[in-house]
N, C-alpha and C positions, 0 to 999 in steps of 0.2 A: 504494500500500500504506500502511498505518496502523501506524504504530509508537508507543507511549506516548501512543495519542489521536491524534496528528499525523500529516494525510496527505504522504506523500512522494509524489510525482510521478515515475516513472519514464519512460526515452526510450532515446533511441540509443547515448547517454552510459555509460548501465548495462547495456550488453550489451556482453558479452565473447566475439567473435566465435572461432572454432575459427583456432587457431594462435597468438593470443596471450599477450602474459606479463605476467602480475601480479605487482607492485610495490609497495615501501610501503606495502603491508598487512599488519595483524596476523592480522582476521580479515574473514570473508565470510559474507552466508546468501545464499544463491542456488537457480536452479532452474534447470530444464534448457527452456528455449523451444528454438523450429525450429529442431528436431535433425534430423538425417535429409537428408530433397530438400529440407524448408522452409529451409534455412543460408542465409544473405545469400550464399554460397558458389555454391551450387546453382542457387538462382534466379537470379541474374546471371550464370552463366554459360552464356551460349547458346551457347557454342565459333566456336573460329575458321572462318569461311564455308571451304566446299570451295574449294580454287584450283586449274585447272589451266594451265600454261605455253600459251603464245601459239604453240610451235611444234609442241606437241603437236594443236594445236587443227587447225592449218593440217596437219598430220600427217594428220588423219583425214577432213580432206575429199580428201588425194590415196588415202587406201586406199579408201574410195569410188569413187576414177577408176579407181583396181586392182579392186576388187571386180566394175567393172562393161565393164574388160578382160579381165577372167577370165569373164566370164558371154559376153562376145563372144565369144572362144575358144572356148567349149564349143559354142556355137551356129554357127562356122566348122566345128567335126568333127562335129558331128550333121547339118547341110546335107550334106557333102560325104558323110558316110556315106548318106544316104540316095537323092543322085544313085548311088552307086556300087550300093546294095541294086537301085536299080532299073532301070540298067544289066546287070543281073548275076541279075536275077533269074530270066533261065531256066536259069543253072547253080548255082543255092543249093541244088538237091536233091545236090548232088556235093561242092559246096565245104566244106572244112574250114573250122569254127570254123560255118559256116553252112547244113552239113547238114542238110537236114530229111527223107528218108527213110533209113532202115536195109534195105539189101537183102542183109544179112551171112546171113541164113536163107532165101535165096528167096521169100521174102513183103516186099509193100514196109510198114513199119512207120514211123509220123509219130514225130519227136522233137518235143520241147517248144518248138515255134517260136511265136512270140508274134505275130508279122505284124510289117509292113514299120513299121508308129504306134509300136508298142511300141519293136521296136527302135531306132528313134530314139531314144525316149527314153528307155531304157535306157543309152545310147550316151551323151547330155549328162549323165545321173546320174555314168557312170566319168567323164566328163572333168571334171566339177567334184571328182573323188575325188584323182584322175592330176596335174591340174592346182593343186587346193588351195593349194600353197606359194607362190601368186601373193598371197597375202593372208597378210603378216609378221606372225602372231603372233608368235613367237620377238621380233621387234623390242621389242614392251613389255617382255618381262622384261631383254632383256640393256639397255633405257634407266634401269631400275630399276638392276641392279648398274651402269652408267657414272653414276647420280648418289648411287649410295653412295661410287665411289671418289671424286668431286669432291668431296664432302662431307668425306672423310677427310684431303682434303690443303687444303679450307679451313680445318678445325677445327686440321690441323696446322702452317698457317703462321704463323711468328714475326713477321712484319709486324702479325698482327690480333692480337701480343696482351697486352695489359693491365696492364704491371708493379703498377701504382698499386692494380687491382682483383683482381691474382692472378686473372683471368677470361678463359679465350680464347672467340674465334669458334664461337658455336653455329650447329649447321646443322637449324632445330627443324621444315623442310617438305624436303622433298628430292622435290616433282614441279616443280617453279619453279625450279632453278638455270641452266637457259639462260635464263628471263625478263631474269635479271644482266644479260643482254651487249644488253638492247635498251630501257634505261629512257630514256624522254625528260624527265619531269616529277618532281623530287624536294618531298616535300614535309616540311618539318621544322620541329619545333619550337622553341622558341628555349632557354631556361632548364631548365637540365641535358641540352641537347641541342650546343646550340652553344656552349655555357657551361656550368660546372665544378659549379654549383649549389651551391659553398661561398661562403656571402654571410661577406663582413664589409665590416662600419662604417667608413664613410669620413667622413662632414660629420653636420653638423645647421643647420638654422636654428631659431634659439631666440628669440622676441618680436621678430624681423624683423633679429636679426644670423645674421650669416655664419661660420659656424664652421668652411669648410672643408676643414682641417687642414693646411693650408698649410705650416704651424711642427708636423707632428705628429712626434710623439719615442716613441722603441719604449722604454717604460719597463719594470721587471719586474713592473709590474699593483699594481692594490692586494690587497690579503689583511688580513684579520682574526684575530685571538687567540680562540683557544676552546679551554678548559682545556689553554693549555700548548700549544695545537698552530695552526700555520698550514694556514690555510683560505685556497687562492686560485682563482679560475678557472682552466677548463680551459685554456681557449684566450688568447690575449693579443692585446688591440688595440690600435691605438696611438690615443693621445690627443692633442688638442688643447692645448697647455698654458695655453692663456687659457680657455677653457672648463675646464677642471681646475680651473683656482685659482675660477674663480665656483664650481664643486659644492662645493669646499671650504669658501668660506666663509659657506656655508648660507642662513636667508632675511635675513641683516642686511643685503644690499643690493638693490634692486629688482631688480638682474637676479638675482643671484645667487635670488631665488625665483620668478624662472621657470624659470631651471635646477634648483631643485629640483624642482618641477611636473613638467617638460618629461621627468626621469628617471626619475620613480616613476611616470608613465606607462608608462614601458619598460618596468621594469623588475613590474609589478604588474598591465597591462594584457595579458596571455597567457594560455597554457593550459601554459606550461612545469612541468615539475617536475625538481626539481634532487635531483642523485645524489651523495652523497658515496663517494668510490671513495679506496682507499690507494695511496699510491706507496713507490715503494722505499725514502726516509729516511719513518721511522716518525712524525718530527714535523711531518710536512706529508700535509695531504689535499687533492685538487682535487673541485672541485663541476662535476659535467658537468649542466649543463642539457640535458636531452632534451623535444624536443615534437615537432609535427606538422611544422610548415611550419621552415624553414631560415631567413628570413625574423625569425621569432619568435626563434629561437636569439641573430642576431646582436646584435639589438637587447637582449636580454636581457644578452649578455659587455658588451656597448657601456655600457651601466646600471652593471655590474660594474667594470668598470674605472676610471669613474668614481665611483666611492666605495657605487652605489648595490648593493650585494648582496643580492640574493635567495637565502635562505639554506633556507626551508621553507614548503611549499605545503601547503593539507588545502583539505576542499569548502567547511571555516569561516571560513578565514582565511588568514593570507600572514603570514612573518618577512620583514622586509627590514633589513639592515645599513645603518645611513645615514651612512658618514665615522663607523664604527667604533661609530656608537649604533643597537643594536639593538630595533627597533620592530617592534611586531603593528598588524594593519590586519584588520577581519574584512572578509571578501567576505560582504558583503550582500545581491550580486547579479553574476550575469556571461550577457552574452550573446553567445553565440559568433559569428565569424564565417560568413556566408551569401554564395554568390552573387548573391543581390540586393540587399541592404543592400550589400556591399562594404568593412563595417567591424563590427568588433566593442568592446565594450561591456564594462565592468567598474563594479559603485559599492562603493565601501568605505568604511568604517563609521574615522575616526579617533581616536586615545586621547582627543579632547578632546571627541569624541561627536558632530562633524560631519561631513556624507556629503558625499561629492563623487565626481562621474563621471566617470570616464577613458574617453574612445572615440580609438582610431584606424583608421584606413582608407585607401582610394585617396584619391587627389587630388576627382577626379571624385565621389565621394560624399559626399566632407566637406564641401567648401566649400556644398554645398546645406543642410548644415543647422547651418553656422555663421553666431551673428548677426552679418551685415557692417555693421549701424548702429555697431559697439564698431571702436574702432581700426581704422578702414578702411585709413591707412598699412599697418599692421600685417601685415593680410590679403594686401595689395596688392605688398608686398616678401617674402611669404613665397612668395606663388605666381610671383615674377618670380627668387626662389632655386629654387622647385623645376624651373621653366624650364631655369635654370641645371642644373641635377644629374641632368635626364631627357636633355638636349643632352650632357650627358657619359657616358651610359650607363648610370646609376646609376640603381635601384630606388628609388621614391619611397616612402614614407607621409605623411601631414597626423595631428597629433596635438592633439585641444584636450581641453577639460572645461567641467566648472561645479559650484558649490556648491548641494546641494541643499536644499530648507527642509524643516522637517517634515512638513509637509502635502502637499509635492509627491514625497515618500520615501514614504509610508503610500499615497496613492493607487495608486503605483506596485506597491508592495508586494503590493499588492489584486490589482490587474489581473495580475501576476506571477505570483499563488499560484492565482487562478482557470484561467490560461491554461495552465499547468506541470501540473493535474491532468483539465484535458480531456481526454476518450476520442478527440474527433474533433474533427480538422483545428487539432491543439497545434500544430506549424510556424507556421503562416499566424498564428494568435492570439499565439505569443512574440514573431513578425517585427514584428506590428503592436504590440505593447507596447514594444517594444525603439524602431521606430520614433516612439513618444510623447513617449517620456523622451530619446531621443537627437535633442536639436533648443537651438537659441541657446546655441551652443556660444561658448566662446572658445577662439581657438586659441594654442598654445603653441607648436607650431613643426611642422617637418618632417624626416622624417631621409632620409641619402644611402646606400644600401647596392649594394654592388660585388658583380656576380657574374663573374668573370673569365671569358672566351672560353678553351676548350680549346684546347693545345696544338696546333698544325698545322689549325685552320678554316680561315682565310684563304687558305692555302695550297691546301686544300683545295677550298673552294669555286671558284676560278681555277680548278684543275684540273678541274673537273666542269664547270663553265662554257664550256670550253675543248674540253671532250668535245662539245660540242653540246647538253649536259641544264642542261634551266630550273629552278632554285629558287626555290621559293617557301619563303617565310618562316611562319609562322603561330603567332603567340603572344597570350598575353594581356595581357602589358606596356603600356604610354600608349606614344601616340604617338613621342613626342619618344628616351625609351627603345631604343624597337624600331628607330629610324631610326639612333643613335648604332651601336648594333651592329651594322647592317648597314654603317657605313662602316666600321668597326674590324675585321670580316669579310670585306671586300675585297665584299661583297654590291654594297652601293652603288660608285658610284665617283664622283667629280667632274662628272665628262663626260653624268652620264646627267641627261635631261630629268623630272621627278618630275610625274605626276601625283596629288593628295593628295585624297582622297575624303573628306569629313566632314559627312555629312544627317542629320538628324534629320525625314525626311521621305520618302515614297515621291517626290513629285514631282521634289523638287529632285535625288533621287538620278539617277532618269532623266535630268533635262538636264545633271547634273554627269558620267555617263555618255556621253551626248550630246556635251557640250564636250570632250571627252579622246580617243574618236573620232578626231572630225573634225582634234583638232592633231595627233594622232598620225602619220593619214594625210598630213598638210599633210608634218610629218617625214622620212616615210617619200618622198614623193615629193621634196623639198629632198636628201636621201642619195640618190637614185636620179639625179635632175641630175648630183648633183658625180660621181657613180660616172663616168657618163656624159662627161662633160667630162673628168675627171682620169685614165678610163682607168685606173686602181687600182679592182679590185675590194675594198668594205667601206672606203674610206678616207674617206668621206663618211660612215658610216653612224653617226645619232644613236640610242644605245641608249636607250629607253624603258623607267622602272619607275613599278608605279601601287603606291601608299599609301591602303589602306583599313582603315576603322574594323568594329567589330563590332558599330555603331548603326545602321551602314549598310546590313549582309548582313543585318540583319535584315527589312529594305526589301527587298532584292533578291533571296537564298537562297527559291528557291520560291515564283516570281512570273515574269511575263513580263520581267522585266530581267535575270534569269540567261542569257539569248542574250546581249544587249547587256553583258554582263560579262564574257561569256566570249572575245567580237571584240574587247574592249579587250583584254584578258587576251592572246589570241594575239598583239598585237603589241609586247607589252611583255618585254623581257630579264627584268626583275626583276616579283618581285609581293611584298609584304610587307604581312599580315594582323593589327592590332593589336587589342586588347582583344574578342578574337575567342574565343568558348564550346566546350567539346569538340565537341557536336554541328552548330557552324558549320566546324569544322576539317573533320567527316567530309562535310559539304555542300560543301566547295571542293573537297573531291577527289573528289565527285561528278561535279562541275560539268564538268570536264575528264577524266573516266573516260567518262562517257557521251557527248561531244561529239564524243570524238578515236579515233583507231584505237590512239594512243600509248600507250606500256606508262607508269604512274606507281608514284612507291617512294614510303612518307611513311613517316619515320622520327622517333621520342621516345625519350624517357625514361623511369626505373621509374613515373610517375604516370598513374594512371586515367584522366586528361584526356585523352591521345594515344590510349587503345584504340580508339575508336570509330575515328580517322581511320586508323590501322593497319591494321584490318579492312576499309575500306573500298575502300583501296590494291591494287595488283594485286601489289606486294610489298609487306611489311611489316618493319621492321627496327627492334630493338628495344636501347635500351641500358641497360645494369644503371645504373643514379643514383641518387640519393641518398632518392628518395620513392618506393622499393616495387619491384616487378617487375611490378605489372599490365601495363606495355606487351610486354614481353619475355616472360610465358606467352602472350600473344596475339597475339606477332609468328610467323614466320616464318624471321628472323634474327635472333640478338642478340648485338650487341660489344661492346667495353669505351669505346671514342670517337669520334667524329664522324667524324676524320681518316682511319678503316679504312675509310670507305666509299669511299674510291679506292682503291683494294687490293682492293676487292669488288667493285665494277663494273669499273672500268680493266683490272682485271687477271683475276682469277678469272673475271667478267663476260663479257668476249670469251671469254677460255678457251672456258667450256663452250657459249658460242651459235656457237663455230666448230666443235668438237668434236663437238656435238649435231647441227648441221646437218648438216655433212658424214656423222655417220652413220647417219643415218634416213635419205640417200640411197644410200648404200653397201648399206644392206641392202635399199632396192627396187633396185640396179640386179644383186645377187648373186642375190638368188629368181627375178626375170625372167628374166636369162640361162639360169637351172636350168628352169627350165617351157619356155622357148621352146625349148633342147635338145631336150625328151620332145616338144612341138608338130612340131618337124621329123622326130622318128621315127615320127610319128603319119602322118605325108604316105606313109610308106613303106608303112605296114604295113596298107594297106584300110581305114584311119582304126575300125581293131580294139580300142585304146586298150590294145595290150601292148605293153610299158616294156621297153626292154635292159636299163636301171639298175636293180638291184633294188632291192625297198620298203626294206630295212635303209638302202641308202645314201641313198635320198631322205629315209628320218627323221633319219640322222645328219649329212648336210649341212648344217642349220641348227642343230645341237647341238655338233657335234663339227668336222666337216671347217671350218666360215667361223666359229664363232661366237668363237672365243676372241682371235684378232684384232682384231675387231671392238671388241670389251670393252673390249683392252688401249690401242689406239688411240684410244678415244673415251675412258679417263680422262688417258694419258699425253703424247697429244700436242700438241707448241705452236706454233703459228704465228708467233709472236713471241716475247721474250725479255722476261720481268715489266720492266728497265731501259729498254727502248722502248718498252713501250705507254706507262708515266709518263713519259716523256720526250717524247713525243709522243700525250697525250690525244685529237688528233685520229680515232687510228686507232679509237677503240670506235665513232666514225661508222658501221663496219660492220654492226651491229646496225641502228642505226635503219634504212639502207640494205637491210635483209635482206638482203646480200648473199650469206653461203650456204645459203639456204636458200628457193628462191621456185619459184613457176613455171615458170619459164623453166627454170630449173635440171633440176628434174622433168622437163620433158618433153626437155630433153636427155639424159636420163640415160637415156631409157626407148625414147631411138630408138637412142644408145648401143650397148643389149642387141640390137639388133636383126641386126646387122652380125657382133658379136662371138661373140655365138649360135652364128650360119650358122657363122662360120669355125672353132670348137669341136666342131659339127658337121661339116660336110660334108669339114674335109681329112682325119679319119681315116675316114671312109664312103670316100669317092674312093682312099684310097691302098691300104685292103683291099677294092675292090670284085670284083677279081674273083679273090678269094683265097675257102678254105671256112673262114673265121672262125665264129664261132656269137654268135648276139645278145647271149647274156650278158660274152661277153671285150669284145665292142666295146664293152658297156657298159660293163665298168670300164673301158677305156680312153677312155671320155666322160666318166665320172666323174673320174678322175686331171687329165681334162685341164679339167675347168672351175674345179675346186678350184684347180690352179694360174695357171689365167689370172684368179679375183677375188681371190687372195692377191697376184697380182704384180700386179695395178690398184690395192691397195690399198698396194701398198710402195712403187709408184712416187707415191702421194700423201701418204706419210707425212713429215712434215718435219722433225721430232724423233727422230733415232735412239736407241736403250740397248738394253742386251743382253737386256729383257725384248720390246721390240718384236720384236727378231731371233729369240729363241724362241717366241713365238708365232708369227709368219708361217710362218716356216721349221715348225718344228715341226708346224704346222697339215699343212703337206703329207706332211711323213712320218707322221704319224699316218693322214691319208688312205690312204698306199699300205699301211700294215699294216693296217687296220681291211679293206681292199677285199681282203688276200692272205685273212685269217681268217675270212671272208663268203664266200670262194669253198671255202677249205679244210675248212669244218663240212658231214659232211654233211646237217644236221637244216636246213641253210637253203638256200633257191631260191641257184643260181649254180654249187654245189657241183661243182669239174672230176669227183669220180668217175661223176659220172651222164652223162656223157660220150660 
């Protein structure tokens, strides 16, 4: 757009996406762009893929084996009716139900007999009607209300929830909470996942000294006078006091002006804008720097504290407080941080009218476009500190510049203005301007920033570890980084053998693959020896973790060595994935989604980088942190810490895969018994397919007489005590082991029905056989008595008693006997004693 002659360049920067808040503006012109389905909103979101539970899945190949027991059955009474039709067929003119002349007027008259074809198959039609309840509908809805109740009492337990975030335990999928109780592969993020993702400033090296705060002292911060009132950061760092006194005293000493440098990079090189907010004594305000990355923040108080204040931002220029002397700096020019560059770009315009460029960035980006002919010392000891401060866990950056001359500012300027008003393909054209001018840097130094591990990881991880479930790690941090935190996580341990992947090539990856193999196996078979010799099972056993780069998956993700990664991968304890892209995150839990039968969880933070791998997961678990909610609307679960995900699988986890098993077999072995009942009064009755039970009690059986039991039992019961399952993480083993809920199980359940049938059956036939009972009493007395015999099959496997399991059971049955007196005593329904 054109304003006063002058084109401005619009982009991503001047859109104001639907939900957010404008700030430090006076005024705005604007227009209304993709409003509607076009919103950056709409279009990105494709929604979270359909999921369904692993034991629903295995659920529906056994109603299949029902389905197609039920079609046997009908095909048993249609054979045997038609031996008997045609046995019998020279007295059908006489037989009831199968009369076919009328001789009631002396003439013989045909009723509507269909032939011996039809009949048949008229015959399998009732028995697929008669029989029907072999095929558990009713089971979907009552798994429906047993994973609302589990839902109710994750959301309501005090273990998951959150003091810090005022945020409990959401339950945002509710067909996947038995999934819980069988993950084998977690996969998780690192920063704001496994860590706090509150950075603050620990060290610096500054022109190849070591500042790392060895002597740092919690001072009350610096602050500045403005009109009469103190202005100080929000937040307080602590300072170095050798490094204090060089900010202090400005550029009269060589170092002291690289410490000046090394700060107003900090402190001028972001996208920060600072907030002045009141506090409660009227003569003091704090300045809260708000921005994007957290990162940016620290560095920013770190600048602050050190004398350097950032006091006011605009698109024109910067205030910064320098040790109480207040200077303007115009931004010239700023190029934001990119995932490809890996550093961002700032040039400012100084009162004395010379430019100079501030960039910082990754390690790994900078040093390729710093000149190393300058101070190669320099260089050489800064990257042997940042060595130092990646090996301690600390977040790195490299920060240099250089002075611009005029001619190399105007060209710049050039290429800036032309690339900033391009229709097409402006990214690619800023990326490559930015990368022009961003090159024979000097560097000034590097800084150390702390992101703490959450409360209870370590702890954590053992415990999950322990459960028999593999983490994997997956972050974008440097190497050296990612590796401190997994010792500090209990991830890593001493003991374990590290294999370290770093190619910059397909070949080498493969034989670096190749070599890790082969030692693996060597490992694996040296633990199998001593097993063997020592007689101690696992006392021998060398735990394997592999360490790979994200230069590497780029080589391997979606190529013939993703096998060969994944055989390394299965023989490795640990896997830990560094300077790894969202869409590489969602590719390793490909890798191992599709290889393995294994259920996988991969859990993040509020930042858009973890959605893709969340989604891709067969659960997805989401935590509220400090950069958004994107993960957590497109999770599945979302908690307030790392630490509640034992509490969620350990505990909640087994719960409901014991709970859920057990009762999707409960309810095929309750329907079978009820059909195989009618099956054996079928044998009695000319295979005629009339029922003693009447239709009200065969509809109410699985509504009213078994289903509330069922319910209460599959949300309230516990096989264990939440204190033992943590106490012993081994037992969630049971999941991986399907142990309730498999084949075997199935088909014992279903030959079960077969025995107990007969004897619900045949002792009240036998004991009234040769009394004048009438089909319909026998039949409520078939009914009373099967309701009682899967209510006490079901009590006698309950293992958690309360007074609501005891009303439901019990209850279930006297509800039975009054619903069977009121079905006989209406006489508007079949049963009714006065028709008598």
């Amino acid at each position: 757009m054109e304003i006063d002659g002058k084109r401005l360049s619009l982009g991503p920067s001047n859109i104001i996406l639907r939900g957010c808040e404008l700030k430090n503006t006076a005024w705005a012109v604007g227009v209304a762009v993709y409003a509607g389905r076009e919103t950056k909103v709409m279009l990105n979101s494709s929604g979270a893929p359909s999921k369904r539970s692993r034991l629903e899945t295995h659920m529906n190949l056994e109603i299949i084996i029902l389905s197609l027991f039920l079609i046997a059955l009908c095909t048993v009474v249609s054979v045997c009716a038609a031996v008997w039709l045609r046995r019998h067929r020279d007295e059908l003119d006489f037989l009831p139900f199968y009369r076919r002349k009328d001789f009631s007027d002396g003439e013989e008259d045909d009723y509507n007999y269909y032939g011996w074809g039809m009949e048949i198959f008229f015959t399998f039609l009732m028995s697929v009607i008669v029989f029907q309840i072999m095929i558990p509908i009713s089971l979907y809805i009552s798994m429906e209300l047993v994973r609302v109740g589990q839902a109710y009492f994750m959301i309501r337990d005090t273990q998951m929830y959150d003091e810090s975030s005022n945020s409990r335990f959401q339950c945002r999928a509710l067909n996947i909470n038995e999934d819980l109780g069988q993950i084998k592969y977690v996969f998780s993020d690192k920063t704001g996942t496994l860590t706090e993702n509150k950075m603050e400033f620990q060290c610096a090296s500054i022109w190849g000294v070591d500042y790392n705060g060895g002597k740092a002292s919690s001072v009350d911060g610096y602050y500045v006078q403005v009109d009469g009132k103190v202005l100080r950061p929000k937040m307080k760092v602590k300072t170095d006091p050798e490094l204090l006194q060089f900010a202090r005293s400005g550029k009269e000493t060589k170092e002291g002006s690289h410490v000046y440098d090394f700060f107003l990079a900090l402190a001028a090189c972001n996208t920060i804008v600072p907030l002045i907010i009141d506090t409660s004594d009227p003569t003091v305000k704090l300045i809260d720097y708000q921005g994007e990355s957290p990162d940016e923040q620290a560095l920013v108080y770190a600048a602050a504290a050190y004398g350097f204040m950032l006091i006011e931002r605009t698109s024109g220029h910067i205030v910064i407080d320098i040790q109480g002397e207040r200077q303007r700096f115009n931004v010239l020019g700023l190029h934001e941080f990119d995932s490809d560059r890996k550093r961002m770009s700032v040039i400012l315009g100084f009162p004395d009218k010379s430019v100079k460029l501030f960039v910082k960035g990754a390690d790994t980006s900078m040093f390729s476009v710093i000149e190393r002919s300058l101070n190669v010392n320099i260089i050489r000891t800064t990257e042997a500190h940042l060595h130092s401060y990646s090996s301690s866990g600390l977040r790195t950056l490299v920060v240099g510049m250089r002075e611009l001359s005029t001619s190399e500012f105007e060209v710049w300027h050039s290429a800036f203005e032309t690339a900033s008003t391009a229709l097409m393909g402006r990214a690619s054209l800023l990326r490559k301007v930015a990368s022009n001018i961003e090159n024979n840097l000097c560097v000034l130094g590097a800084s150390g920033i702390e992101d703490k591990l959450q409360k209870g990881v370590p702890e954590a991880i053992e415990s999950l570890r322990t459960a028999g479930i593999k983490v994997w790690v997956l972050t974008g941090d440097k190497q050296e980084t990612a590796i401190s935190i997994g010792y500090s996580s209990k991830l890593l341990t001493s003991k374990m053998t590290q294999f370290i992947i770093n190619s910059n090539s397909k070949e080498s990856c493969r034989k670096s693959l190749e070599d890790a193999i082969i030692m693996s196996k060597k490992l694996m078979t040296i633990s199998d020896t001593a097993n063997n010799a020592g007689g101690t099972s696992g006392a021998g056993l060398t735990p394997v973790a592999l360490i790979i780069d994200g230069t590497s998956l780029v080589y391997i993700l979606d190529s013939e060595l993703e096998e060969t990664l994944f055989q390394l991968a299965c023989n490795c304890s640990v896997v830990l994935c560094c300077r790894v892209a969202p869409l590489q995150k969602a590719g390793i839990v490909a890798l191992v989604k599709n290889r393995t039968s294994d259920m996988t969880l991969a859990i993040g933070d509020g930042g858009a980088n973890d959605v893709s791998m969340i989604q891709m997961a067969d659960v997805g678990v989401g935590i509220s942190g400090q950069e958004g909610r994107q993960a957590v609307m497109a999770s599945d679960f979302a908690m307030g810490q790392f630490r509640f995900l034992v509490s969620l699988l350990l505990v909640h986890g087994h719960w409901n895969y014991q709970r859920m098993g057990y009762m999707i077999l409960y309810n095929f072995y309750r329907n079978a018994v009820f059909v195989l009942l009618l099956f054996w009064y079928v044998l009695f009755t000319c295979f005629t397919l009339t029922t003693a039970i009447t239709e009200w009690s065969s509809v109410l059986y699985s509504v009213i007489y078994t289903s509330v039991p069922t319910i209460v039992v599959g949300i309230l019961d516990k096989d264990l005590s939440r204190r033992t399952l943590l106490k012993d993480p081994q037992l969630y083993g049971a999941g991986h082991r399907q142990e309730c809920y498999n084949k075997r199980l199935f088909w014992i359940t279903m030959i079960d029905t077969f025995w107990q049938s007969a004897v619900v059956f045949f002792i009240p036939l036998l004991a009234y056989w040769g009394s004048t009972i009438d089909g319909s009493s026998i039949g409520d007395l078939w009914t009373i008595a099967v309701v009682i015999l899967v209510n006490l099959h079901l009590a006698m496997d309950v293992i958690r008693w309360n007074w609501i399991t005891h009303a439901a059971i019990w209850g279930s049955i006297i509800a039975t006997c009054i619903c069977v007196i009121i079905i006989d005593a209406l006489p508007s329904l079949v049963g009714y004693w006065g028709h008598l």
